[in-house]
N, C-alpha and C positions, 0 to 999 in steps of 0.2 A: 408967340403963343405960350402961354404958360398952364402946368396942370393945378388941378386942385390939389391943395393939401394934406386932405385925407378924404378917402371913399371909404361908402360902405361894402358890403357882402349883401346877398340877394339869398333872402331864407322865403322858401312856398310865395314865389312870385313879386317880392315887396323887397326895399330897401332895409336895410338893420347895420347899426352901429355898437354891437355891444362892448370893443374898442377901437383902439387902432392902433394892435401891437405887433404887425407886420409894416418892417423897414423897405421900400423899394429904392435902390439905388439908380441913378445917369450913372450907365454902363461906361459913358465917357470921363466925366468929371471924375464918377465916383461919390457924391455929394447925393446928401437926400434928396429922393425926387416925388415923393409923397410915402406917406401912408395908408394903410387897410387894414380894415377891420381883419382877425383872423379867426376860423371859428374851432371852439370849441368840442368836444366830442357829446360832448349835451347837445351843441346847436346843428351837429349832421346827424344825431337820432332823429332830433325834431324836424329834418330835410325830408331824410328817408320815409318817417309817418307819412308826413305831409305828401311825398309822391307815391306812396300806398293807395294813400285815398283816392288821391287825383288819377289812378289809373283806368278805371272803368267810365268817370264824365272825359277824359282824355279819348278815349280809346271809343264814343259816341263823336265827338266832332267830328262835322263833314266834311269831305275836302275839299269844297269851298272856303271852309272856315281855318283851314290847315294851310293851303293856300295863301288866303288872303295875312294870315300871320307872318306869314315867312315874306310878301309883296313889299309890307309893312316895313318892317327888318330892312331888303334892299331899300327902298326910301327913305328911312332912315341914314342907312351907312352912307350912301351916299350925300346926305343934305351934311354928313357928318365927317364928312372923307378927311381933310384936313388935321381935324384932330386926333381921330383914329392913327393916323398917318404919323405925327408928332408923337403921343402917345406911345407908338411903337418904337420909334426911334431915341426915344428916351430911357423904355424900359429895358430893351432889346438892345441898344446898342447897335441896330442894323443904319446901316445909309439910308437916308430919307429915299432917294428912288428906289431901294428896293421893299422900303415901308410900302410906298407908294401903290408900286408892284402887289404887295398881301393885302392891301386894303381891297384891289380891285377883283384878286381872287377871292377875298371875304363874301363881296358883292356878288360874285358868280357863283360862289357855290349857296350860297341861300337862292339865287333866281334860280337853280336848274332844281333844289328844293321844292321851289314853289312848283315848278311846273310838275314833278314826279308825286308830289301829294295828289292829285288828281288822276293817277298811273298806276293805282294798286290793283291790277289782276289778280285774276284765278283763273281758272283752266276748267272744262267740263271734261270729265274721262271718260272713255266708255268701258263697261267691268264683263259686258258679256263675253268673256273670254274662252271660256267653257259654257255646259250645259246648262250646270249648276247656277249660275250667273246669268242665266239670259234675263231674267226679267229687272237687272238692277242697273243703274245708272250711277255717275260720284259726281260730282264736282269740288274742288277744293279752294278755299281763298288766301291772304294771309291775312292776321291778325297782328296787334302789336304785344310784342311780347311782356309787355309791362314796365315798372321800376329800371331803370339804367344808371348807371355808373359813368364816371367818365372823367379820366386823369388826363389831363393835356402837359404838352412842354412846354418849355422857352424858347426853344429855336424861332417857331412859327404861332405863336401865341393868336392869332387870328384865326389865321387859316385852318392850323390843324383841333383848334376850337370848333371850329365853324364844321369840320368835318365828321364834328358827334351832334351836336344842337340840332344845324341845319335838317338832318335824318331822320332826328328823334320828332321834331316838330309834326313833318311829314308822315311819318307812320303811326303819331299817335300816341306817342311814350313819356310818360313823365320821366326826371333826369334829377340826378346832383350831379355838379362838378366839382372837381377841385383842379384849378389852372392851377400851373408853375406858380412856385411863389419867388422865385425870381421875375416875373412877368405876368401877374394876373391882370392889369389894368384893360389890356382889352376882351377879356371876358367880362369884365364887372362892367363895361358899357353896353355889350351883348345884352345883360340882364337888365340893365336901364332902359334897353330898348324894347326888351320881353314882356318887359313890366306895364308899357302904355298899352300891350292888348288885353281888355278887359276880359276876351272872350276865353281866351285859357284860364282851368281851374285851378282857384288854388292849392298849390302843393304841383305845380307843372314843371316849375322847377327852379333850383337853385343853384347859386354858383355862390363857391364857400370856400376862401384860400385858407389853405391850413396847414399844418405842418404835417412832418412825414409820421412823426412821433404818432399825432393825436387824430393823423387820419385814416385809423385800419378800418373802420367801416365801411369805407367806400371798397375797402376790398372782400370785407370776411362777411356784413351783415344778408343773410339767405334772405332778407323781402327782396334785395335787389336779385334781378332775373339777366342782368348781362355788365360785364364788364370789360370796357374799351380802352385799353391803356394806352399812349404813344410816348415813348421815351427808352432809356436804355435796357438792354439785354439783359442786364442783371439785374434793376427792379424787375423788370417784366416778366422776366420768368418764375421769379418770386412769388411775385403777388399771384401768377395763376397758381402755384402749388397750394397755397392759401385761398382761393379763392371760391372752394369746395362747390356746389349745385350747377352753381351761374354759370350760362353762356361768356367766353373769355375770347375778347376780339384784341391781338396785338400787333401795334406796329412797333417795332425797335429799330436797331441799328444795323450799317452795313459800314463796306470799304471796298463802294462800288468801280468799276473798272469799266473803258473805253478800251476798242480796239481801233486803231489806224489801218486801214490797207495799204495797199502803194496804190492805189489807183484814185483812192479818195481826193475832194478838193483841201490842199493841206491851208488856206486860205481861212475857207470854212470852217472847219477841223477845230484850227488855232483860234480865233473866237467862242466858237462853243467852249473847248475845255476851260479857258479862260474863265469863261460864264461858270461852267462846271464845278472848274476849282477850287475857285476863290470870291463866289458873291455871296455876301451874308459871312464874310471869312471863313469858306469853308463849312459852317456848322448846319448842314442838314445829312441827314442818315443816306440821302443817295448822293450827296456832294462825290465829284470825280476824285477819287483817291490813286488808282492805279489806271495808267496812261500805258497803254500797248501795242505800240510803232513796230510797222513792218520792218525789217532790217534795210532794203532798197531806198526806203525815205528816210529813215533815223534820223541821222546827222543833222541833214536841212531841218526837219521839224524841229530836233529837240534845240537846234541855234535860235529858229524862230521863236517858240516860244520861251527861250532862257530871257531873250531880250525882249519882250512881251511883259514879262512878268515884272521885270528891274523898271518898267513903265509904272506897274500900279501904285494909287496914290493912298495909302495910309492918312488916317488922321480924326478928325470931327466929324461924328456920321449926321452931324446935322448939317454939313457943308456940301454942296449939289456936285461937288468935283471928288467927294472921297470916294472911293470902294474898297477898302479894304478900313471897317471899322473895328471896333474892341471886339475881341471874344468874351463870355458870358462873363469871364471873370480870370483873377490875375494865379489861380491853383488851376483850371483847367490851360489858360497859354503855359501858363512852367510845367505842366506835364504834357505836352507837347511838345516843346521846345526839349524836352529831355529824354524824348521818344526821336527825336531829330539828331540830337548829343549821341544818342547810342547809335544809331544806324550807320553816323558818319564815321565813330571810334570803331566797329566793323568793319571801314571798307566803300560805305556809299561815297557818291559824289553831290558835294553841294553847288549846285548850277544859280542859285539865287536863293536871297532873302537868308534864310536859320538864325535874325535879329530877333531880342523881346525885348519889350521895356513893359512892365506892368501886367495889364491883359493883353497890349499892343503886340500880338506876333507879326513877322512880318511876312508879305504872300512867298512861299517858300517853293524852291524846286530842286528836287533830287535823282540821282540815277544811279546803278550800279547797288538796291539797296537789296543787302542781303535776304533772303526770302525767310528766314527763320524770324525777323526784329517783328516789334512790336507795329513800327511804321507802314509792314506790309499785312502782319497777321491780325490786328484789331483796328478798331474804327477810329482814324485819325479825332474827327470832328471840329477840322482848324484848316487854316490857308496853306496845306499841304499836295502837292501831286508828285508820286513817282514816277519815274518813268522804267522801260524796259522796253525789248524788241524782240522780235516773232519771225521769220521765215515761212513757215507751217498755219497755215489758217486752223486747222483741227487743236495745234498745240495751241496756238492762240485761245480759243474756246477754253480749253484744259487749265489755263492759266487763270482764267477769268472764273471758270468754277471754283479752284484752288483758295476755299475759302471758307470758313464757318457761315458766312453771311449770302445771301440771296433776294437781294429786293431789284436791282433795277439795272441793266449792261447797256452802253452805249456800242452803236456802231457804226465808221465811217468808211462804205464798200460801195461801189457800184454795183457788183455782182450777185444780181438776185439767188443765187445756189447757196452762195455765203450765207444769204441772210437766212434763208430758210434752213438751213444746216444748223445756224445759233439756233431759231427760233425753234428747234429740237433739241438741243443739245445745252442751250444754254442753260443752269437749275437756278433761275431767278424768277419774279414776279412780272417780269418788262421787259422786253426788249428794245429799245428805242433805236433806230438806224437814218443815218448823215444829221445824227445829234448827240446828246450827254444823257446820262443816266439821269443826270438832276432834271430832265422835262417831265412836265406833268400836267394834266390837261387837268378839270376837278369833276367831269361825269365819267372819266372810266374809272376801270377795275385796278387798286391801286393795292397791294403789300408784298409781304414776301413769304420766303421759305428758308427752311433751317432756321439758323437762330436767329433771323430778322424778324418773324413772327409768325402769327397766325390770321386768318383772314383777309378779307378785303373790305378798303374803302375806298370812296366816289360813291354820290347819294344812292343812286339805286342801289349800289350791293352792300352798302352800310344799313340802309333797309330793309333788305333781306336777311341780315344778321338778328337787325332790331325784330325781327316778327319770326311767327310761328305757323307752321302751314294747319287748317282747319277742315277735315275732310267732311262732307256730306254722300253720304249713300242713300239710293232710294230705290225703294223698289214696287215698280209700275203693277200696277194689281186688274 
């Protein structure tokens, strides 16, 4: 399969080429892997108008017609799966099956779209509360909130795409995006596929790779009414201090953590974190960072998984036998690997892997790492897991809190008190129990808290972000 040479950018529903001065690299090779158009700050005023306008015929379509858009879209990705698939793995750097893998979460989260555009309640209240009140009635609906914004990453350039589009479709909202420009190609087929529905109005939406320089509008311009960022802690919380009016939905970063029981299946266990650790090398915000072995099992785990890991196959992620591909690039592994360099000049212990050559890190394992290093205190985002051990379930919990970040905690317990002990106690977005923080279903309630961000996604409550509640009072005469 080979990609095109140069695509365009998608201005008010239609293709446009006004260059093609955006570079995308093979994460592998290194080597041009195409070109795109990149837009100008003339060409996202001219987005922004265009989904001004489009917001009130947006915001009449029926959700039959909301629907049938987003049906569209899965039928598409699907007849298109293959290249989506390749595509990603080119831009991204990911192993083909776990392209694979986002292609089909791509396909899921627009079907569960489609069916929640037909799903938009209201509620009838009753107001005779009092006296004064008896003869009035409310009922409320939602609305779509208008104009959206919407910066996606590299990590998951599909999926976490798909997880503003998809929403927006369904509630009625015209949109700009701006993908990663290390990874816009599968947004810009998003919009190639946007584009064959005639029935959305023009100005419904855009997707526009641009640079960080030339793209402050998507953050500061007040027509837009919401802005959904996912990507790091530190733009993100930027861009909301900037981002004056607008509703500001964030997902960022974390340096989520697993706990082991002794009673868990360590079998089990050792496959998930695997998954957890190290697919996609590490680089998503709830990837398993910190591993929390009951002291009764240590040993046995942490031998199992030492020799587990010295398994994984490094190499071409277009080869069906890698898993462990390039990281974005060859300044995020050396700042990695030199976050690995200091933890070990402290004190830690290196159990496997702390290799680089290029972007190529290698799947890494460590123990003994001092709690003050960077490896424990900030977000890896690379084929890293610590390790450590616990005696005390509550310290365990304590551990697992012990952290700026709060999106998503694994737990592997038998012990239903346990769980429901984290499920209080834990301050994160998720609990997920006899699995990895990294699981994610794409119709729940998905973020975090503290510095991992604000809000939630999964269609329905990315929906409820996107809309405004519309109250009706009346009174019976």
């Amino acid at each position: 399969m080979k990609l095109k040479d140069v695509y365009p950018l998608y201005l008010n529903n239609k293709a446009a080429q006004p260059n093609s001065d955006l570079v995308v690299t093979d994460k592998f090779t290194g080597e041009v892997a195409f070109r795109t158009a990149l837009a100008t700050p003339d060409v996202i005023d001219e987005a922004i108008a265009g989904a001004v306008r489009a917001a009130e015929p947006m915001a009449r379509l029926a959700s039959y017609e909301k629907r049938d858009v987003l049906a569209h879209c899965v039928a598409r990705f699907q007849e298109r799966f293959d290249e989506l698939a390749y595509a990603l793995c080119v831009e991204a750097g990911k192993p083909i099956a776990d392209s694979e893998g986002e292609v089909t979460r791509l396909i899921d989260t627009f079907r569960i779209a489609a069916e929640e555009a037909t799903r938009n309640y209201g509620e009838v209240q009753p107001l005779d509360i009092s006296p004064r009140a008896r003869s009035y009635m409310g009922m409320w609906k939602r609305v779509p909130i208008g104009p959206c914004s919407f910066i996606s990453p590299f990590n998951f350039p599909l999926n976490l795409a798909a997880h503003k589009i998809a929403p927006a479709i369904a509630m009625g909202c015209p949109f700009v995006m701006k993908p990663a420009s290390l990874t816009p190609l599968g947004a810009i087929i998003m919009g190639e596929v946007l584009a064959e529905c005639d029935v959305l109005p023009e100005g419904a939406f855009s997707i526009l790779p641009a640079s960080r320089d030339g793209a402050d509008l998507f953050t500061t311009d007040e027509r837009l009414k919401l802005l959904s960022f996912t990507g790091s802690p530190g733009v993100g919380w930027d861009l909301k201090a900037r981002a004056g009016k607008k509703k500001v939905v964030l997902e960022l970063g974390g340096n989520a953590a697993v706990v082991v029981d002794r009673d868990a299946d360590l079998d089990h266990a050792l496959e998930r974190i695997i998954f957890g650790g190290y697919y996609q090398s590490g680089q998503s915000c709830i990837h398993v960072q910190r591993a929390i072995i009951h002291a009764d099992v240590y040993d046995r785990f942490r031998d199992m998984l030492t020799a587990r890991v010295r398994t994984l196959k490094s190499g071409d992620p277009k080869h069906r036998d890698t898993f462990i591909g390039p990281m974005i690039s060859e300044k995020e592994a050396r700042r990695l690997k030199g976050w690995i360099d200091d933890a070990i000049a402290v004190g830690a212990t290196l159990l496997a892997g702390g290799g680089c050559n290029g972007n190529m890190l290698e799947a890494t394992l460590l123990e003994n790492v001092p709690a003050d290093t960077d490896l424990v205190r900030e977000e890896a985002f690379g084929p890293v897991v610590i390790l450590s051990q616990f005696t005390d379930w509550d310290a365990a919990l304590a551990e697992v809190n012990d952290s700026k970040f709060g999106l998503q905690a694994g737990l592997f317990t038998r012990d239903l008190h346990k769980v429901l002990a984290a499920w209080d106690h834990l301050d994160v977005g998720g609990v997920v129990v006899n699995d990895v923080s990294s699981y994610r279903v794409d119709n729940m309630p998905y973020g975090g808290v503290k510095d991992s961000g604000l809000g939630r996604e999964g269609v329905r409550f990315a929906m409820e972000d996107m809309s405004e509640i519309r109250n009706l009072i009346i009174r019976r005469t």
